[in-house]
N, C-alpha and C positions, 0 to 999 in steps of 0.2 A: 504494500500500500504506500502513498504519498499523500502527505497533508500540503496543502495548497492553503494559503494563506493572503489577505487581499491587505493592501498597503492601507495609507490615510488617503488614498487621492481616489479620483472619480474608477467609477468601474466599467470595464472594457470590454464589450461583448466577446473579442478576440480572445481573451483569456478561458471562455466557458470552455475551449478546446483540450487546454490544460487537464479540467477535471472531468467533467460531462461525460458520462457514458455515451450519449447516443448522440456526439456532436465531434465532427470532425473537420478537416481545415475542408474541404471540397462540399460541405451542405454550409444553406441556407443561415445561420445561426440566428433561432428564435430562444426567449425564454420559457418559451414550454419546454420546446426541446431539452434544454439544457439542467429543467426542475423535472422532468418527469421519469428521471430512473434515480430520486431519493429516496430516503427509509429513514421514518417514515415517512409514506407518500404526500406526496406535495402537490396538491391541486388550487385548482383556476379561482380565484383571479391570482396571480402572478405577479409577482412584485420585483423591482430590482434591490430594492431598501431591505430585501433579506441578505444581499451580499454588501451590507454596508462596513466600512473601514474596520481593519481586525476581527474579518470575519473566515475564517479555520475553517475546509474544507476539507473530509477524508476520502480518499479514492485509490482503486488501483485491483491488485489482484493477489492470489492466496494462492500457495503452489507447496505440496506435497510431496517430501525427498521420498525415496524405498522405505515402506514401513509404516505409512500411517496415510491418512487422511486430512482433513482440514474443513473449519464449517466457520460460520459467523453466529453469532448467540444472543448476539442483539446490536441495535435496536430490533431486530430482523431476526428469524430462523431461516438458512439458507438449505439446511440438508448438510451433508458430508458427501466429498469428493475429493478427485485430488489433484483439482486447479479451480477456480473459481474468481469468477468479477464480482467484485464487490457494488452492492449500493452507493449511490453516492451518500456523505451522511453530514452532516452541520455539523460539528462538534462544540460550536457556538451552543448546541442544545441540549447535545446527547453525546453518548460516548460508545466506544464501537467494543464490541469482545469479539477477538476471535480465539477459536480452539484450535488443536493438536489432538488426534485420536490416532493412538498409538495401535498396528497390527502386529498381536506378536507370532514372532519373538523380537521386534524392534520394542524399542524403548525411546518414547519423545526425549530429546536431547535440548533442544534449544529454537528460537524463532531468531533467521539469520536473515543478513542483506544480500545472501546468496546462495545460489545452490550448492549441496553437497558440504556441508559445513562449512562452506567459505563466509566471506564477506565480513563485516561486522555482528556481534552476537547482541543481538537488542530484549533478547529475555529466556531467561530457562522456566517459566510458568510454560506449563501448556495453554491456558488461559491465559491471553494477554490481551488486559482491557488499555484503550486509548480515547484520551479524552484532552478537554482544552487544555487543561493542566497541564498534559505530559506531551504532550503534539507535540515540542523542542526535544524532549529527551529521546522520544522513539519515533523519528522521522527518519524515513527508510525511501529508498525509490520503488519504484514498485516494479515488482511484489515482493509480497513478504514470505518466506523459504521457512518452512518447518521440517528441521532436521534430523532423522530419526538414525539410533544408532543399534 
């Protein structure tokens, strides 16, 4: 995952590309488009003043080493698998957990900034919740690698 985070100055439809599930540089960029793959769901009427200055966006993807699976537990249940896109989610609101479900004989090791236990190690909980609080300590590019040993 990646938190995306909006400065103090005016907001830039170009940036929805950044986080937005279902908004890419080659479409149209509306703000439905760009509010309609939140959790929770984010319905009409549509406002731009929800991305107003320091406002914390989580997004990106969830990807499963040999050994386990991977889900999200809120604000959403997603199911287990072992890749997964994430909702988009405010953290200005809510806070995101995702899980590590160990198959054994693997043992969850660690949630890393890459595969195969590479990268940097941003938590040994198999549950790791993220929220505005900690968005600086556990900002990761996406996605986030759960490493099983």
């Amino acid at each position: 995952m990646a938190i995306y985070t909006y400065g103090s100055s005016n907001i830039a439809f170009s940036t929805f590309q950044t986080w937005a599930n279902n908004v890419n540089s080659s479409t149209n960029i509306t703000l439905s488009d760009a509010t309609s793959d939140f959790a929770p769901a984010n319905s009409a009427p549509f406002s731009v003043s929800e991305f107003a200055p320091n406002t914390v966006i989580f997004y990106g993807s969830l990807v499963a080493g040999t050994g386990g699976q991977v889900s999200v537990t809120a604000p959403y249940t997603s199911g287990t698998s072992t890749s997964i896109v994430v909702k988009n989610v405010l953290l200005s609101s809510y806070s995101v957990s995702i899980t590590a479900v160990q198959t054994y004989p693997y043992v969850f090791h660690s949630w890393r900034t890459a595969a195969n236990g590479g990268g940097t190690q941003l938590s040994t909980s198999a549950t790791l919740t993220i929220s505005n609080a900690s968005s600086t300590t556990v900002k990761a590019p996406t996605p986030y690698y759960a490493y099983f040993v």
